[in-house]
N, C-alpha and C positions, 0 to 999 in steps of 0.2 A: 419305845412304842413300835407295833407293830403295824406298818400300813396295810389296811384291806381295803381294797375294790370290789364292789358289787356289780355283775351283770345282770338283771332279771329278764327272760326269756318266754315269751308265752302269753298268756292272759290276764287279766284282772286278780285271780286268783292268787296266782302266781306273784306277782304285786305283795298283796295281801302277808304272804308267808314268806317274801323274802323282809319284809317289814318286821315279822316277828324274829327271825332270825336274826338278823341285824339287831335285835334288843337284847337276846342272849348273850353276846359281847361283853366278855369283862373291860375293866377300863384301862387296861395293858393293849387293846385293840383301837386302833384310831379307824375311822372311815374315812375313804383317802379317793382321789381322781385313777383313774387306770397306770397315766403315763408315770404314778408316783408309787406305785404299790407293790410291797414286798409279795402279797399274796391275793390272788383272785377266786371270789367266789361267785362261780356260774350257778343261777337257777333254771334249772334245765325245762322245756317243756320235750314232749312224745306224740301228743296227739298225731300229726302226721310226719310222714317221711319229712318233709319240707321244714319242719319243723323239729326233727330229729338231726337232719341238714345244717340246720342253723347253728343247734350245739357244736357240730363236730368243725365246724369252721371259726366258730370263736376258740376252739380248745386247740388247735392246729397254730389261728394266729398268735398264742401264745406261750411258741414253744420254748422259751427261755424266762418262762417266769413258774411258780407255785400255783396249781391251780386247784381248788378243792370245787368239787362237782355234787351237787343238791338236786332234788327235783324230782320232776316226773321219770325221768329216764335212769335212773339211779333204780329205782326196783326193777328192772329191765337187766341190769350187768352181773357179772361176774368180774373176780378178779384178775381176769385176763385180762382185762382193759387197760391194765396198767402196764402192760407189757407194751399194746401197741399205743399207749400218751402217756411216757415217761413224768411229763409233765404233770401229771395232777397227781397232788400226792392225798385224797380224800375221798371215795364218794358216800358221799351219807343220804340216807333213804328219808322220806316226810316223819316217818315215826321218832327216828332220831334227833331232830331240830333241836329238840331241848338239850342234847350230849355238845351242840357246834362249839360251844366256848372252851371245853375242856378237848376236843376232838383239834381245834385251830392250835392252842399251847401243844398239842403231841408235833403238828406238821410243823410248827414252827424249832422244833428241836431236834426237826430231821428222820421222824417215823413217819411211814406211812400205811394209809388208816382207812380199812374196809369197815364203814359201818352200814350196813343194808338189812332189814329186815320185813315181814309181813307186815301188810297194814294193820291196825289193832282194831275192836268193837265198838271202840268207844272215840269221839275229838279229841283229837291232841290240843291238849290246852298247853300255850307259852305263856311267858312274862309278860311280856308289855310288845311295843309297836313304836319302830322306829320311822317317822315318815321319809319316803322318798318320792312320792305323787305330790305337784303344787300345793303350795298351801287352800286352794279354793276345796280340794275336793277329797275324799278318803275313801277305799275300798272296806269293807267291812265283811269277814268271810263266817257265815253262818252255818255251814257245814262242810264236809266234806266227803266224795267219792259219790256213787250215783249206782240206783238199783235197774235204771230201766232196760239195760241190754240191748239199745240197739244194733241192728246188723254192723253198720259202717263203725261205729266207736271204742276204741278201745279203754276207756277211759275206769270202767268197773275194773278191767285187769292191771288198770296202772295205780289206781288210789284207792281202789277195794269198793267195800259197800257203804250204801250212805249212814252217813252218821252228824247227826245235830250235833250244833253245839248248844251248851246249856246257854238257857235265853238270859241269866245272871250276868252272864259275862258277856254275852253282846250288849246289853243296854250300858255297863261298866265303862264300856270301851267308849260305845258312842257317847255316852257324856265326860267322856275325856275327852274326845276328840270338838265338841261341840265347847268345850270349855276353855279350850285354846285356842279356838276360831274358826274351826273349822265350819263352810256352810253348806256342803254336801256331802252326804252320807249314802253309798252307794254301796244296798246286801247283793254277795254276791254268792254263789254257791254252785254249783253244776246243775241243779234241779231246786232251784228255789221255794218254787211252790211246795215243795214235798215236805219241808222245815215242820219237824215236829214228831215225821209218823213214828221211827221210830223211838224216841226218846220220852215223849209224851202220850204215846201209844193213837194221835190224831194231829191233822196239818194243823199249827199254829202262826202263820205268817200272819192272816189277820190283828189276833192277840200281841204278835210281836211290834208290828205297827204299830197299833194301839201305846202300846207303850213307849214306845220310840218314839212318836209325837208329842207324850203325855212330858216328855224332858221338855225344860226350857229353854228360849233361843231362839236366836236369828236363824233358822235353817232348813236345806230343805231333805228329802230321805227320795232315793230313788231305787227298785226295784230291777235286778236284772234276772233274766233267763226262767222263767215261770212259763213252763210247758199248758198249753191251751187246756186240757185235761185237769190240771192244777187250779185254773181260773172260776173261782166260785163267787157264787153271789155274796157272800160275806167279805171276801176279796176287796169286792170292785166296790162293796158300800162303804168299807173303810179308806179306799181309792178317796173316792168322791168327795166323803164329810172332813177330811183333811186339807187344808191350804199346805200344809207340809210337806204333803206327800205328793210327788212330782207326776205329774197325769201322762206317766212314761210307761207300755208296757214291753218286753224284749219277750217278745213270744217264738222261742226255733220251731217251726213248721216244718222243714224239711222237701217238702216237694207239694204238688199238687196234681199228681194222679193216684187212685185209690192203687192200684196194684203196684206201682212203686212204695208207695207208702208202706203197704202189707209189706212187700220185698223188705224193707227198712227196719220193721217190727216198731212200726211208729201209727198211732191212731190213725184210720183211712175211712171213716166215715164220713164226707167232704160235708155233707147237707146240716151234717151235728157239728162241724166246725161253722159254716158259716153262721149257724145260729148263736154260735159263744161270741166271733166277733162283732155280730149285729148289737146282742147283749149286752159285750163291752162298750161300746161308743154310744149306745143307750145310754146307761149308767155315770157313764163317765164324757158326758160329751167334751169334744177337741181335742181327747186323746190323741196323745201322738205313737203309733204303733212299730216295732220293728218287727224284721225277722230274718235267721240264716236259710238262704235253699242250696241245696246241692245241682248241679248239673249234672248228667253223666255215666248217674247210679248204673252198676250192671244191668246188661237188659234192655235199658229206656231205649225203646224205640222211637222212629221221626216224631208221632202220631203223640205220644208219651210226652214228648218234652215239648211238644204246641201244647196240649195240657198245661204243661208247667207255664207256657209263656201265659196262656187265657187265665189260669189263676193268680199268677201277679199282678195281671190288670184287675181281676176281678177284688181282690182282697185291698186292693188301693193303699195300702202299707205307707205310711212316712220315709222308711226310710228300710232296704233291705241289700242285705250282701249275697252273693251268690258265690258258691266255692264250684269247683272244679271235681269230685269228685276224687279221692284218694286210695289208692286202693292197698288197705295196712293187713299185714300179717297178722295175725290171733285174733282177726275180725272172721265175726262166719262169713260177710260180703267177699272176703276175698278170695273164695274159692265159687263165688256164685259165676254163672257162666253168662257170655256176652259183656263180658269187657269191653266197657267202649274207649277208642282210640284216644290218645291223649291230646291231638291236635282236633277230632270231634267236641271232645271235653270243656277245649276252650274255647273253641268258637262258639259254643251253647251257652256256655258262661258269659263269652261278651255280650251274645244275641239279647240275652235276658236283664244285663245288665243295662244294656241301652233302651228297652223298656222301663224301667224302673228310673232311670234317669228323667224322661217325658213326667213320668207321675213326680215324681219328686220335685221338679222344678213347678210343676204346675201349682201342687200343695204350698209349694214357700211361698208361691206369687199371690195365693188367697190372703197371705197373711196378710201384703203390703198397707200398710193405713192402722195395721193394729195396734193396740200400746200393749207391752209384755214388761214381766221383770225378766231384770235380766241379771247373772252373777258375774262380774268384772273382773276375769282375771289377768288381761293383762294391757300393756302398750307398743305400738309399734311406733320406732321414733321416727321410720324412713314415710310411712304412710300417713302420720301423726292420727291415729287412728287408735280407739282402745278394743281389746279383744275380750267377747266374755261368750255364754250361751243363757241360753233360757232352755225352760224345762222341756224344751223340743229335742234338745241335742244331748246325749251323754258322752263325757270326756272319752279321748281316743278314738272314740268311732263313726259318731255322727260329725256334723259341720260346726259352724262357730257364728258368731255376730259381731262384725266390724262396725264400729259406732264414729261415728264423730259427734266431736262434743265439745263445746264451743268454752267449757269449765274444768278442769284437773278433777276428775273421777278415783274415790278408794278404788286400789285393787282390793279383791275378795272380800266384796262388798256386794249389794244390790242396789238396783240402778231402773228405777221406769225408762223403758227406750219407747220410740214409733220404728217400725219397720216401715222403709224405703224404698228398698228393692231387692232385688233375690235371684240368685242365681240355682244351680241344680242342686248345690250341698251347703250354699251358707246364707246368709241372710245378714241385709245393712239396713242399720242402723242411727238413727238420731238421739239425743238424751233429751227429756221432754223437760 
């Protein structure tokens, strides 16, 4: 048997596709801990240097072992790369996933193995899905790559144009995944809302819902990254008439002054935004809303990012991250002028951050008194305390709910809590 180690690197996404890859595995492959494995495979992410960063410091700490390199950064190399990380004897591009089993037997007998190619027109469908996210929850990746171009992104040049996956094989999946016990099903995709245009030739996320709820089970289905522009009134009615469907939306905004935004080549009509979010919490009341802002963008002037701080308060968000602004190669931003200073960068990022802290803590304190369900996944034996979320929080980014509970609680399970008290990112809890 051969031992492999997995690294996954990057987003949900990424999750997602090293899960299918790991299923490609003939049964000559064992999945093994790091400190035990003959060979290592990195899922690489690109999106930014930081993150480009990250790869090349896991590929560095493992210069005495096999490392075969996947991912977003793999359509990015050449076979020079092998020259300067002797050590990795693979890199294989997303199109390829399906070659990994037969591509690991080559490095395992001592070749080594440039597979990289163009992204293709159509979803790479794999076999099946190995998990490696908790048993409570599962990524589910409904498409791949993304048409919108914005300035800062490189992400159409790393995994090409968007492309659905057929809606057959999403619901497939999710009722395997719901049939093993899974109780969160979270679609993910670069541009969520977009699922459908071209494959179906119109957005089908409503339709896909629909049917994702229409499977039976204990469960619930969460939504990520559905661009404000995406949010239709068919959307938000299928939101609503669902208990299933988690009243969660991840809306990226990106900033909130119209001439950054233009800069960005991201929607900058603030008064047609404010009316979709009004729209949404209409429809859908007690949503709980996120969003990513960038700090920093080229340009932003003082005057610009007081902008940015007034519309944080103004959009009242659940829960929102703020980056730092990156400034990437093969992006048109990065040749835009007025780069702003890297120590500017972050202190705008705290500044804005530490607003959104005040909302957020305020938000969790409305809760206190309410009863919620909650999904249980886990225990802390030092706090004697069980950990879960409710449909406020999505796994990895948001906060959690420390419970005490006077009865031994299923993990990955639901559970009616009372909220207690609340701090800026998590929320305590009683079992009723």
């Amino acid at each position: 048997m051969i031992k492999v180690a997995v690294i996954a690197l990057g987003c949900p996404k990424n999750i997602a596709d090293t899960e299918s890859v790991i299923a490609e595995f003939s049964s000559w492959f064992q999945l093994s801990n790091l400190s035990d494995a003959d060979l290592v495979i990195i899922n690489s992410c690109a999106f930014l240097k930081a993150s480009r960063d990250e790869v090349h410091e896991n590929i560095e700490a493992l210069k005495n072992r096999n490392v075969v390199l996947i991912g977003c950064l793999t359509t990015q190399l050449t076979e020079a790369f092998f020259k300067d990380y002797p050590q990795v004897k693979a890199i294989v591009s997303p199109v390829n996933y399906g070659k990994i089993d037969s591509i690991l037997r080559r490095v395992a007998k001592g070749e080594q193995v440039f597979c990289v190619d163009p992204e293709p027109d159509k979803f790479t469908e794999l076999s099946g899905k190995f998990l490696i996210t908790p048993p409570s929850f599962s990524y589910v990746k409904i498409a791949e790559g993304c048409n919108n171009g914005c300035a800062f992104c490189l992400i159409p040049r790393l995994r090409g144009n968007y492309r659905s996956r057929p809606m057959e094989s999403i619901l497939s999946e999710v009722k395997q995944l719901v049939k093993i016990g899974i109780k969160e099903i979270i679609l993910v995709a670069q541009d969520t809302g977009f699922y459908g245009a071209d494959l179906y030739k119109k957005k089908v996320l409503p339709e896909l819902l629909r049917k994702i709820t229409a499977i039976k089970g204990d469960f619930w289905v969460r939504v990520l990254y559905v661009y404000p522009e995406r949010v239709t009134d068919e959307l938000l009615s299928v939101m609503a008439a669902s208990p299933k469907i988690c009243k969660y939306l991840d809306i990226p905004l990106q900033h909130g002054d119209p001439d950054i935004l233009k800069a960005m080549r991201r929607p900058y009509d603030l008064k047609l935004l404010y009316e979709k979010l009004d729209k949404i919490r209409q429809v859908v009341p007690g949503i709980t809303l996120r969003t990513s802002l960038i700090a920093g963008f080229p340009g932003e002037t003082k005057k610009q990012f007081q902008n940015l701080l007034e519309f944080i308060k103004k959009i009242d968000f659940d829960h929102v991250g703020v980056f730092a602004y990156s400034r990437e190669p093969g992006t048109d931003a990065f040749k835009l002028k007025g780069q702003v200073p890297s120590a500017e960068k972050e202190k705008r990022r705290g500044e804005a951050m530490l607003i959104q802290q005040k909302i957020s803590l305020r938000k969790n304190r409305e809760l206190i008194g309410a009863v919620q369900r909650c999904l249980i996944e886990d225990y802390d034996d030092e706090k004697k305390q069980f950990i879960g979320r409710t449909m406020k929080f999505a796994p990895e980014v948001d906060g959690k709910v420390y419970i005490t509970s006077g009865k031994k609680l299923r993990l990955n399970e639901f559970s009616d809590i009372k909220i207690t008290d609340a701090s800026e990112y998590d929320l305590f809890a009683e079992v009723i």
